[in-house]
Backbone bond lengths (Angstrom), bond angles and torsions (degrees), N, CA, C in turn:
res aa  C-N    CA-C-N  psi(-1)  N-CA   C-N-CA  omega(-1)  CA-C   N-CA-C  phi
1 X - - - 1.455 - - 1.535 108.64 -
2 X 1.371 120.82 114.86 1.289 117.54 163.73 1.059 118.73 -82.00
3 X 1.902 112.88 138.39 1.304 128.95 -156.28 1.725 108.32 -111.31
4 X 1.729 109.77 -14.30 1.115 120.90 176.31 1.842 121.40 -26.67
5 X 0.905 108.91 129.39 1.571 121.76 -179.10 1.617 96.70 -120.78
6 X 1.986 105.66 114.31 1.066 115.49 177.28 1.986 106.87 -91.78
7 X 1.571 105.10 128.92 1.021 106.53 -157.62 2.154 102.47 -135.70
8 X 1.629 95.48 19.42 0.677 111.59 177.78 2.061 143.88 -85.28
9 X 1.275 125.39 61.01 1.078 98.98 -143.28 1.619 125.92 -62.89
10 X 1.705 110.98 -172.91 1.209 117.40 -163.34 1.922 118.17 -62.38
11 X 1.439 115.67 135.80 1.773 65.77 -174.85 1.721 101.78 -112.78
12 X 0.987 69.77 163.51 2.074 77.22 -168.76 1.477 111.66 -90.92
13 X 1.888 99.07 127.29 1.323 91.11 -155.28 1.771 121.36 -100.45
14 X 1.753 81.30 -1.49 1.665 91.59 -175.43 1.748 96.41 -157.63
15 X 1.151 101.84 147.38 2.034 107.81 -173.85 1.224 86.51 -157.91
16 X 1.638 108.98 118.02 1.489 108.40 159.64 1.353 129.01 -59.99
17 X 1.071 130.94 176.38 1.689 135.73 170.15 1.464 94.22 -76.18
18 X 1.111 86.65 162.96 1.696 98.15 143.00 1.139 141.74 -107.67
19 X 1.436 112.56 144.89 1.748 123.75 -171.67 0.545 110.00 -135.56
20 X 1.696 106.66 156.56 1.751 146.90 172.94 1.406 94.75 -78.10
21 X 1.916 100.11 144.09 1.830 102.33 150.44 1.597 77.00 -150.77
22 X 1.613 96.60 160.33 1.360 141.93 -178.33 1.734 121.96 -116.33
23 X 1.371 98.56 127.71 1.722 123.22 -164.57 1.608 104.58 -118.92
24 X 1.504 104.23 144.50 0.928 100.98 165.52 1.962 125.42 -92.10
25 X 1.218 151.92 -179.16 1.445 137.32 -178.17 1.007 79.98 -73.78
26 X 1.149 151.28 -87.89 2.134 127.22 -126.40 1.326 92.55 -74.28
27 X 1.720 140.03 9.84 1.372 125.52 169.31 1.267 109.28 -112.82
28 X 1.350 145.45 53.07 1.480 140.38 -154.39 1.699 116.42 -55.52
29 X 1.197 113.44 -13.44 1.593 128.13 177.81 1.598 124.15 -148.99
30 X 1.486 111.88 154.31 1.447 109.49 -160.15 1.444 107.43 -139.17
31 X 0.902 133.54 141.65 1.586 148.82 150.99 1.012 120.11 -27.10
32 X 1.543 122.93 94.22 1.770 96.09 -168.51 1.669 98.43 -131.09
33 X 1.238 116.74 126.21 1.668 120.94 175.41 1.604 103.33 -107.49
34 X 1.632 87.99 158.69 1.523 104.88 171.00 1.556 132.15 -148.01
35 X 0.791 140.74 -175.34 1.497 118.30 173.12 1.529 111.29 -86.29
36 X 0.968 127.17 160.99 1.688 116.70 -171.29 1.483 102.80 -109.38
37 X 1.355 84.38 164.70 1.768 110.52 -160.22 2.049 94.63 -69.11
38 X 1.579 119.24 144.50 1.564 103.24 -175.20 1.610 85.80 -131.36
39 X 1.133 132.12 166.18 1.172 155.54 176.48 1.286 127.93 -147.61
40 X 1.486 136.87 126.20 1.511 128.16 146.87 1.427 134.38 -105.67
41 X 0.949 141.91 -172.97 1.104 142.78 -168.48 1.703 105.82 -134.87
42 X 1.409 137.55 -179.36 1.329 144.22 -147.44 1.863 75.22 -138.37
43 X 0.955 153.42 -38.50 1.043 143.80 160.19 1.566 132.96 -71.34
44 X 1.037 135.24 18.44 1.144 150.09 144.20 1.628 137.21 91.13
45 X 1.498 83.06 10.32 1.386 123.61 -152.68 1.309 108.39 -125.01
46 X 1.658 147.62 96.09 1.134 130.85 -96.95 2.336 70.92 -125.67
47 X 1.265 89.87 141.06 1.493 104.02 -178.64 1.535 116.66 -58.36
48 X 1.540 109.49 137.97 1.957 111.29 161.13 1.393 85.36 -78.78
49 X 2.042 75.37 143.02 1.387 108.54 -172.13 2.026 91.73 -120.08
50 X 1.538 112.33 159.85 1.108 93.59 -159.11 1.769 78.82 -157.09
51 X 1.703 131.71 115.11 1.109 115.00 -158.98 1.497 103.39 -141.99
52 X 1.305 101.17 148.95 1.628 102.53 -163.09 1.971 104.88 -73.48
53 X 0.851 101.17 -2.82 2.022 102.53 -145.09 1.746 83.82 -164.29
54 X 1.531 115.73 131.93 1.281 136.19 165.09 2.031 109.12 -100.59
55 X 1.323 93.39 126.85 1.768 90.10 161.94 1.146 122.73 -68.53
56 X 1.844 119.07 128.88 1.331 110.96 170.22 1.673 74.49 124.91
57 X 1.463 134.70 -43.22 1.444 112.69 -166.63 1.446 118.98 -70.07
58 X 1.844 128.59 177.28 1.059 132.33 172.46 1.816 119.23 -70.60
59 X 1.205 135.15 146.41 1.279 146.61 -145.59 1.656 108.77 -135.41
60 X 1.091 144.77 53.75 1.266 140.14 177.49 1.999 124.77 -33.13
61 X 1.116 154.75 104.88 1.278 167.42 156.50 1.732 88.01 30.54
62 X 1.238 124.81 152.37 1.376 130.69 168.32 1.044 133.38 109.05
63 X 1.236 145.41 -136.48 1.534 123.94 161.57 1.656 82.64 -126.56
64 X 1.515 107.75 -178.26 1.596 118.20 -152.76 1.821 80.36 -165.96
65 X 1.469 113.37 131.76 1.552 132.16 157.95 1.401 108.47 -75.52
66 X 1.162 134.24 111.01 1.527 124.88 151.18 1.461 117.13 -96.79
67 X 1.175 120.93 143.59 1.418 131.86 -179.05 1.275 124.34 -149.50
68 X 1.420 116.48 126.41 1.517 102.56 166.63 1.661 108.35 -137.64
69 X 1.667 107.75 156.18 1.158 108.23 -173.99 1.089 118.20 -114.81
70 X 1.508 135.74 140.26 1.083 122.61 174.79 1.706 113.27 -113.69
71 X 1.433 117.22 142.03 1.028 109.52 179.52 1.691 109.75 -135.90
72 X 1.640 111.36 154.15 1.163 101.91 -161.82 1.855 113.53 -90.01
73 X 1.648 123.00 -165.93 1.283 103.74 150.61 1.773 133.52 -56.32
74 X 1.216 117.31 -30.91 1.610 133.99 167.80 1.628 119.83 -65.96
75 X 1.701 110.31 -5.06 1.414 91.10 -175.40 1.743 112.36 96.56
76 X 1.428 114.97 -32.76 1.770 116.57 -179.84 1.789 86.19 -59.93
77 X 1.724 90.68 161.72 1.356 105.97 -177.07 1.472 100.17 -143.21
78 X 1.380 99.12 160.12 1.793 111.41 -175.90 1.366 101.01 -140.98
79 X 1.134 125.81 152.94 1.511 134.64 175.46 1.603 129.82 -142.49
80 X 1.366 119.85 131.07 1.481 122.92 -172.79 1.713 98.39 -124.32
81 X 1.721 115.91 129.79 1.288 108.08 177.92 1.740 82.95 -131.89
82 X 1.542 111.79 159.02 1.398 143.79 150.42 1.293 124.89 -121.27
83 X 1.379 105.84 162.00 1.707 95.78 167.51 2.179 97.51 -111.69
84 X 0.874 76.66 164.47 1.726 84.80 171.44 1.846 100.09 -130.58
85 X 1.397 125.85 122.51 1.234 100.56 -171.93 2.172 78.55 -136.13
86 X 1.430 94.52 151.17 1.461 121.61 173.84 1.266 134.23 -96.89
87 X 1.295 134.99 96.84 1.428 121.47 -169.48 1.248 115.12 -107.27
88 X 1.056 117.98 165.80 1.785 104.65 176.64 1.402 99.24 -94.46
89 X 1.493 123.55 160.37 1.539 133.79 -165.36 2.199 96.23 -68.21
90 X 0.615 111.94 145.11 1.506 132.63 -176.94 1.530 92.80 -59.55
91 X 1.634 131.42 -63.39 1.176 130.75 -168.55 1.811 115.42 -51.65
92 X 1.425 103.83 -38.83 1.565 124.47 173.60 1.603 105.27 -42.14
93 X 1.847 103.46 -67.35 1.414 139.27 -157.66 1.777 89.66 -43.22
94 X 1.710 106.63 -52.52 1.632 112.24 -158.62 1.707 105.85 -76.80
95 X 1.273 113.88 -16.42 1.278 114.85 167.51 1.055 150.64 -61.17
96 X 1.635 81.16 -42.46 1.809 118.40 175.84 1.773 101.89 -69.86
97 X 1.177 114.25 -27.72 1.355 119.18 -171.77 1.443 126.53 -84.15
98 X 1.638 83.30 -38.61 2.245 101.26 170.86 1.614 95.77 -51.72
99 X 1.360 111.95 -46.08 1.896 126.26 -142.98 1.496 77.53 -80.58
100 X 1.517 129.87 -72.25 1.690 101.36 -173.16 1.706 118.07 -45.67
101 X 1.074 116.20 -42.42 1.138 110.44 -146.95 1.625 106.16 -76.97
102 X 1.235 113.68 0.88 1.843 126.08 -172.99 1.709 95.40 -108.91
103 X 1.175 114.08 -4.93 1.744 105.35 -173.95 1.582 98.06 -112.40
């Protein structure tokens, strides 16, 4: 009977960076994909992954937490976070600024 206690966590084998994308005002949010976070485990048995934010969804102006966790059959855990942050396009930004500054 093996008594082994896996105490190993998952290790994460890829975590994107994080990135900027740029909107214009009549677009306040954007589509933003990425490659997804991958993980294995030392047990052979490939980890639940459990993620705050899906690639491919909509992204509102600001910065945005992404996270995902991986956890193994034993309960060990692994973790990958990004930020996703939104700016509005610079050309917008100088517009918005002419328009205050004339009112």
């Amino acid at each position: 009977m093996d008594t082994t206690v896996d105490t190993t966590e998952p290790t994460v084998t890829f975590c994107p960076q994080s990135s900027t994308y740029t909107v214009s005002l009549d677009t306040p949010s954007r589509e933003v994909t990425w490659i997804e976070p991958t993980a294995t485990d030392n047990s052979g048995v490939a980890p639940m992954v459990i993620q705050s934010h899906r690639s491919g969804e909509s992204f509102h102006i600001g910065a945005t937490d992404v996270m995902y966790l991986f956890t193994d059959e034993a309960g060990n855990q692994a973790s990958c976070s990004f930020v996703i942050m939104g700016n509005y396009h610079s050309m917008w930004m100088l517009r918005l600024m002419l328009l205050y500054q004339h009112e």
